[in-house]
N, C-alpha and C positions, 0 to 999 in steps of 0.2 A: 521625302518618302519615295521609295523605290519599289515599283511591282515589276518584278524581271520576268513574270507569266505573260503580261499583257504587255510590256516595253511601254511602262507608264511611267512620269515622273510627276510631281506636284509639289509646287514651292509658294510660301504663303509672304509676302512682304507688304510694308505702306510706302505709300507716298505721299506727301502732303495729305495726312488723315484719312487716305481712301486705300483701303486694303483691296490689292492686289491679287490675284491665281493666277501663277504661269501654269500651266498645263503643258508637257512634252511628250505628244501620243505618236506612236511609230515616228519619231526624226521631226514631225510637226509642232512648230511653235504657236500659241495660244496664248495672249493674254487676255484677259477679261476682268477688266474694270467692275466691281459690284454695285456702283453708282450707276453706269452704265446699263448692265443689266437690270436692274430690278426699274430701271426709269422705261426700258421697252417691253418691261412685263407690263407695268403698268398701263403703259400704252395700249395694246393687245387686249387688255383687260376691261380698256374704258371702251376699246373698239367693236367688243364682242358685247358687252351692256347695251351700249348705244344700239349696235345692230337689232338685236334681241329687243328690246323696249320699242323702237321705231319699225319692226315688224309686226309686234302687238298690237301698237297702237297707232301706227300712220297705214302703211301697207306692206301687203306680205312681201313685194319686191323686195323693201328693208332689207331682210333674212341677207339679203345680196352680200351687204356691208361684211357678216358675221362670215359667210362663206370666202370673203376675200380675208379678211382676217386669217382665217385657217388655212387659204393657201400660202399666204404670207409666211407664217409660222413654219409650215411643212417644208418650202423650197430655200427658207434660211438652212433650215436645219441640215440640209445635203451640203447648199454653195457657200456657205458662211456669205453672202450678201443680204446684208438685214437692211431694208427700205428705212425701216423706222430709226436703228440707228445714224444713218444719214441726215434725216428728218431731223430729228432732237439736237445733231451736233450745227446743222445749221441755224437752228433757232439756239443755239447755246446754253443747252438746258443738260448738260452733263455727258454727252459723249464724245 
């Protein structure tokens, strides 16, 4: 599928049972594993609970954890360097 307005392209394939998304945005190549992603949503997801619950109920520093989460989140989203996917692939849990 080709969007010639935005110089987008998007190709859908598997590999060993795990479907794939190249993404080709201005000249830039992206692959993204949906194993992989959805394992550092959840990540993210267990970190922002954790933070949020352990501010309620241990202390308000907690909140800390939830705040680093969403910087985390925010300076992947610029450098494509995602901590957590590092994390996961070293403990070999799908990235």
């Amino acid at each position: 599928m080709r969007d010639s307005s935005t110089m987008m392209s998007v190709d859908y394939y598997g590999v060993d049972g795990v479907l794939l998304t190249e993404i080709v945005l201005y000249g830039r190549n992206t692959i993204m594993a949906t194993k992989c992603e959805s394992n550092v949503r959840r990540m993210a997801g267990i970190v922002v609970l954790a933070g949020l619950l352990g501010g309620w109920f241990i202390s308000s520093w907690v909140y800390l954890l939830t705040a680093f989460a969403g910087v985390n989140l925010l300076q992947s989203s610029f450098t494509d360097i995602c901590p957590a996917e590092s994390m996961l692939s070293r403990l070999g849990l799908g990235c």
